[in-house]
MARFINU-674125 format. One record per residue: x negated, y negated, z of N, C-alpha, C in turn; residue in three letters. Coordinates in pm, whole numbers, padded with zeros to 5 digits, always signed. Example, Ala and Ser with C-alpha at 12.3 -4.5 7.8 and 13.67 -1.06 7.14 Angstrom:
<sites>
-01319+00569+00780-01230+00450+00780-01320+00330+00780ALA-01285+00225+00708-01367+00106+00714-01290-00003+00787SER
</sites>
This chain:
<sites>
-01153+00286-00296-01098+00203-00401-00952+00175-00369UNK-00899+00073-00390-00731+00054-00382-00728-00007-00553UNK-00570+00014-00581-00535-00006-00670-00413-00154-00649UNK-00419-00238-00735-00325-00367-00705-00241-00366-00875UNK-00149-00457-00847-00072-00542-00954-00016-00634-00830UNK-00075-00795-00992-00045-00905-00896+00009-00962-01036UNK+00125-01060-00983+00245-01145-01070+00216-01250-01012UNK+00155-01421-01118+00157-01494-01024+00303-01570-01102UNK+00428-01685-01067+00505-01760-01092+00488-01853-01071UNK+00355-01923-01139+00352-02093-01124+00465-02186-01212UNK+00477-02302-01129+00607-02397-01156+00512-02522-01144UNK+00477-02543-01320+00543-02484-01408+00437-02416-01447UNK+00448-02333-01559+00359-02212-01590+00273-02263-01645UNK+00239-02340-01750+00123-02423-01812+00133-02596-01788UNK+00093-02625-01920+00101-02783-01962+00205-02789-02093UNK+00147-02913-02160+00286-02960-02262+00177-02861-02343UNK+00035-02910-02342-00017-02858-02443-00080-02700-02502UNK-00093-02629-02354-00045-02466-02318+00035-02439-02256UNK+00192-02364-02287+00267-02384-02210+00229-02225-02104UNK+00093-02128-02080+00034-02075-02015-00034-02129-01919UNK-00055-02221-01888-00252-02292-01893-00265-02194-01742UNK-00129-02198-01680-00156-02172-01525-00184-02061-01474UNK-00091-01964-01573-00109-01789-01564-00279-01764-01625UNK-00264-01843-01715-00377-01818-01809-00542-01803-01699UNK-00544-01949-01590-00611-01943-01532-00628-01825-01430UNK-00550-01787-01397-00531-01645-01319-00627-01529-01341UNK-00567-01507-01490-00660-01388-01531-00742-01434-01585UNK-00798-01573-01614-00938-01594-01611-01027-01563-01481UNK-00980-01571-01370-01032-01529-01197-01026-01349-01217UNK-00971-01328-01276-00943-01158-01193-01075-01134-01357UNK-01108-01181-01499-01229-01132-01549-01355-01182-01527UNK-01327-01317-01416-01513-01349-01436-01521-01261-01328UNK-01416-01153-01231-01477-01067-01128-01538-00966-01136UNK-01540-00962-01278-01597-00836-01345-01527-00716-01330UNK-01385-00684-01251-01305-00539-01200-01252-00515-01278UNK-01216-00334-01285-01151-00327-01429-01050-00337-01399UNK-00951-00399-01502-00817-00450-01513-00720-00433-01648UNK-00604-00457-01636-00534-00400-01764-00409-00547-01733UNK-00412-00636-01825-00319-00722-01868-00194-00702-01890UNK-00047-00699-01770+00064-00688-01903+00187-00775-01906UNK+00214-00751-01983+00310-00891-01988+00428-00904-01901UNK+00392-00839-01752+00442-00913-01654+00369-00894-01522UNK+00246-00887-01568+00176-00879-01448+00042-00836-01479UNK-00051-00812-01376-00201-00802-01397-00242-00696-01331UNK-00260-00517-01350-00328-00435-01247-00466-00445-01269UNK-00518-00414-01162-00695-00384-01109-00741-00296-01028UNK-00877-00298-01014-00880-00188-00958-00982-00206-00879UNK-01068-00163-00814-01198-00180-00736-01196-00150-00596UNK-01260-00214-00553-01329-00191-00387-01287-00268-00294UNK-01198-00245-00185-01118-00330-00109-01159-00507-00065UNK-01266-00486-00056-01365-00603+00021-01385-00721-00155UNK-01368-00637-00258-01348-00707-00331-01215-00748-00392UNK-01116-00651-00429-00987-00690-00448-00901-00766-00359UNK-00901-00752-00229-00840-00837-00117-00903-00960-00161UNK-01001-01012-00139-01007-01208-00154-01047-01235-00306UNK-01042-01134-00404-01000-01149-00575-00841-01217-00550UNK-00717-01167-00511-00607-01172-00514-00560-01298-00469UNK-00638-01362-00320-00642-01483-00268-00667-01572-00403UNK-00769-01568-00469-00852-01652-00581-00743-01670-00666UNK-00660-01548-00731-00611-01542-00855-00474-01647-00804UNK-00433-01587-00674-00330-01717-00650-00392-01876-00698UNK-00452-01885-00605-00538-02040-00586-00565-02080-00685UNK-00595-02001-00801-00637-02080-00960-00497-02118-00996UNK-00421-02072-01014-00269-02161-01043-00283-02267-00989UNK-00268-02295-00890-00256-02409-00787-00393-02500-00819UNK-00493-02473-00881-00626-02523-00901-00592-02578-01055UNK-00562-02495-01126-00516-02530-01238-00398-02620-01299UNK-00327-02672-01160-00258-02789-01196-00121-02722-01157UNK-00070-02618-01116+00107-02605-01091+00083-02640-00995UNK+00207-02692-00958+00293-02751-00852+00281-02655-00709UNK+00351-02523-00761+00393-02452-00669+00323-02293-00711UNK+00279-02186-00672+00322-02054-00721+00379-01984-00630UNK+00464-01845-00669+00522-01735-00602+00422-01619-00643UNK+00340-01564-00577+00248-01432-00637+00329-01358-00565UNK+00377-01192-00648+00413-01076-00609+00270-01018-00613UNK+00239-00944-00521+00111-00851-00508+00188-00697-00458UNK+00158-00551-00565+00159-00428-00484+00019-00395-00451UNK+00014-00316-00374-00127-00255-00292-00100-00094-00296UNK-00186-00011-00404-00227+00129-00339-00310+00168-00279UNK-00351+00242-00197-00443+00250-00055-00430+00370+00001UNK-00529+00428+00045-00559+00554+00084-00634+00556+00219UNK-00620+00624+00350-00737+00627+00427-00842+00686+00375UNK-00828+00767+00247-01008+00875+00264-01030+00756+00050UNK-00985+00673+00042-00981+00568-00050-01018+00618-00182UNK-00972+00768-00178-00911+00870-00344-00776+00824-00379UNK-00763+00736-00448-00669+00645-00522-00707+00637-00685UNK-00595+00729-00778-00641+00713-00844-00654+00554-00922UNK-00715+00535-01056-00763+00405-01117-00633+00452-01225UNK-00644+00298-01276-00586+00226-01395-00570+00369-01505UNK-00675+00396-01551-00641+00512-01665-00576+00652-01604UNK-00640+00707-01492-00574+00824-01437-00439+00817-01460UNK-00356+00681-01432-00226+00678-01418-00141+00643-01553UNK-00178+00625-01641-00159+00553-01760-00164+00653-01856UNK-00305+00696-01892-00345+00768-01976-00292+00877-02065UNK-00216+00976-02002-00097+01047-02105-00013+00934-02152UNK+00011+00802-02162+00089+00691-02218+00072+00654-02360UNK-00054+00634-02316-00114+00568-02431-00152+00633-02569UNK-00085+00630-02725-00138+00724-02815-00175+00578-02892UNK-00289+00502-02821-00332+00457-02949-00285+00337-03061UNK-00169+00309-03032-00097+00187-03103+00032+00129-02987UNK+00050+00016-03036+00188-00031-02963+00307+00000-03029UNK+00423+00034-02918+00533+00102-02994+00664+00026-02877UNK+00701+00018-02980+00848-00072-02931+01002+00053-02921UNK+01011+00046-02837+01150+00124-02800+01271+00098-02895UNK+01263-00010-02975+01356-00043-03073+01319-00025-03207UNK+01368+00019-03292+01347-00013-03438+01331-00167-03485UNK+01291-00156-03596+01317-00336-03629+01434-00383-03659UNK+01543-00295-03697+01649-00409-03674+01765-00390-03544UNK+01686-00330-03427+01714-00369-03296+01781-00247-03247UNK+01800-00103-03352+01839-00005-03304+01747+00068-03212UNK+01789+00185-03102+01684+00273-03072+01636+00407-03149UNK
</sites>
């Protein structure tokens, strides 16, 4: 298994009428692949089987560019193992998460 996070920077990022449409198409490619994945708001990790995540990553670029931007910049990291014990998405996460979203700030902008 390898582990990825991919950032794509299409120019421009949507349309007039989604100003997403382009990112949007992205992680529409990385769920019809069926891999598990975790959305965040600056990027996309996944997880799976090399032979599948390597030309997933090609795709997720290319749908920007399919989807009408001009240009994109994709950042891609790669975790990788020779004996391919890498842990997944929750192994690494999982003491994180209690369950709700929590903002580092109070609401009126203190910590």
């Amino acid at each position: 298994m390898i582990l990825a996070e991919i950032q794509c920077l299409p120019t421009p990022a949507g349309t007039s009428d989604d100003r997403h449409a382009h990112v949007e198409a992205a992680i529409a490619e990385i769920q019809r692949a069926g891999v598990h994945h975790e959305v965040g708001a600056l990027g996309t990790t996944l997880e799976g089987e090399p032979d599948v995540v390597w030309p997933l990553l090609r795709r997720v670029h290319d749908a920007c560019l399919a989807a009408g931007a001009d240009t994109v910049i994709t950042n891609i990291k790669v975790y990788g193992a020779a004996d391919g014990a890498v842990p997944g998405i929750d192994d690494l996460t999982a003491k994180f998460r209690t369950g709700g979203s929590r903002s580092s700030h109070d609401a009126d902008g203190s910590r």
